[in-house]
C-alpha positions in Angstrom: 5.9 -16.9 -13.6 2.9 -14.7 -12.2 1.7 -11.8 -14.2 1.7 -8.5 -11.8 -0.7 -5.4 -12.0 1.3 -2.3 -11.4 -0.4 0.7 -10.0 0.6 3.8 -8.7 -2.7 5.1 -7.7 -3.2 5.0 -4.0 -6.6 4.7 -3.5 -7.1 2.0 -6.1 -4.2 0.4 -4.9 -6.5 0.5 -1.0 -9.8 -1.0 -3.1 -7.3 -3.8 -4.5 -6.0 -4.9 -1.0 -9.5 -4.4 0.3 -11.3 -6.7 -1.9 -8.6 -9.5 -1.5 -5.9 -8.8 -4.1 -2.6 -10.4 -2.9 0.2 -7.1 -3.0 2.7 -8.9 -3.9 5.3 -6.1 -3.5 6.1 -2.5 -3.3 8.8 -0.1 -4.4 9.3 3.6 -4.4 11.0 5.2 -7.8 11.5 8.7 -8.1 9.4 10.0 -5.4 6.4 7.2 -6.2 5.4 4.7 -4.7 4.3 1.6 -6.8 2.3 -1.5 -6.1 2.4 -4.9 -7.3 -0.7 -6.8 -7.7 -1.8 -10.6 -8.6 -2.9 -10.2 -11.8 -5.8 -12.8 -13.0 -9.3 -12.1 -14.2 -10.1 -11.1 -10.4 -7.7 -8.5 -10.5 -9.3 -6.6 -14.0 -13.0 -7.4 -12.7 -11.9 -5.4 -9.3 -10.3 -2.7 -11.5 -13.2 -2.1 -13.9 -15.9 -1.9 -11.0 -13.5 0.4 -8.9 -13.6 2.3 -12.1 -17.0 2.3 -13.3 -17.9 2.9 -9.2 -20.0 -0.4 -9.6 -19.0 -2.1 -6.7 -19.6 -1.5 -3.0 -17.2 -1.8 -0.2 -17.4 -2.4 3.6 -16.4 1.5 4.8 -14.3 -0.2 7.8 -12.9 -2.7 5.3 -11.7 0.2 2.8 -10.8 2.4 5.9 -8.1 -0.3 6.9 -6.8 -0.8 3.3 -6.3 2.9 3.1 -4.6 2.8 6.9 -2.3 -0.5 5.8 -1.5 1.5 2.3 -0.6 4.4 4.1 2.0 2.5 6.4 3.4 1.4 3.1 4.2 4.8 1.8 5.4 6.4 4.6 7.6 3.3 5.6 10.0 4.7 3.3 10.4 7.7 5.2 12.0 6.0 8.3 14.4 4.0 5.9 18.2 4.7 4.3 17.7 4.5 1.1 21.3 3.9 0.8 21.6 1.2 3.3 17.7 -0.5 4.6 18.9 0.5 8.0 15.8 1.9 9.4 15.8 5.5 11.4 13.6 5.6 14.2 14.3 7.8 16.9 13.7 5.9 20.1 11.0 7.2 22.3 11.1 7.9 26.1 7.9 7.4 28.6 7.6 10.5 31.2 11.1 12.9 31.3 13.4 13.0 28.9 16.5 11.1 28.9 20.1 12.8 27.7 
């Protein structure tokens, strides 16, 4: 069994996924989301520079971590909760349809 880093801190959670930490999954309890990280010696190295601020990042490499980790969080919105039946509405080109 694989040990798992739990975070619910979102821009930490962006710096993970950025500098190649597998998210291995994601949930949503009580209003917050949380994600699931490998945990190994990689992961703790990655947490204590983000941390300390001792490591530098690509800005278009973070940018898409924060973009993917934002699709995360609000992926919940367009979900029942009750049922994993997503609720998008379906969108029209041009006039509207009745």
């Amino acid at each position: 069994m694989q040990n798992i880093q739990e975070t619910r801190d979102f821009y930490l959670a962006a710096y993970l996924l950025a500098v190649g930490i597998k998210l291995e999954s994601h949930n949503k309890i009580n209003g917050s989301t949380i994600f699931n990280f490998t945990d190994g010696d990689h992961t703790q190295e990655a947490i204590k520079a983000y941390y300390s601020m001792s490591d530098t990042i690509m800005p278009i490499i973070y940018g898409n971590a924060i973009k993917a980790i934002k699709t995360i969080v609000h992926s919940y919105d367009k979900t029942n909760s009750r049922s994993g039946e997503n609720n998008y509405v379906k969108q029209y080109k041009g006039s509207a349809r009745v």
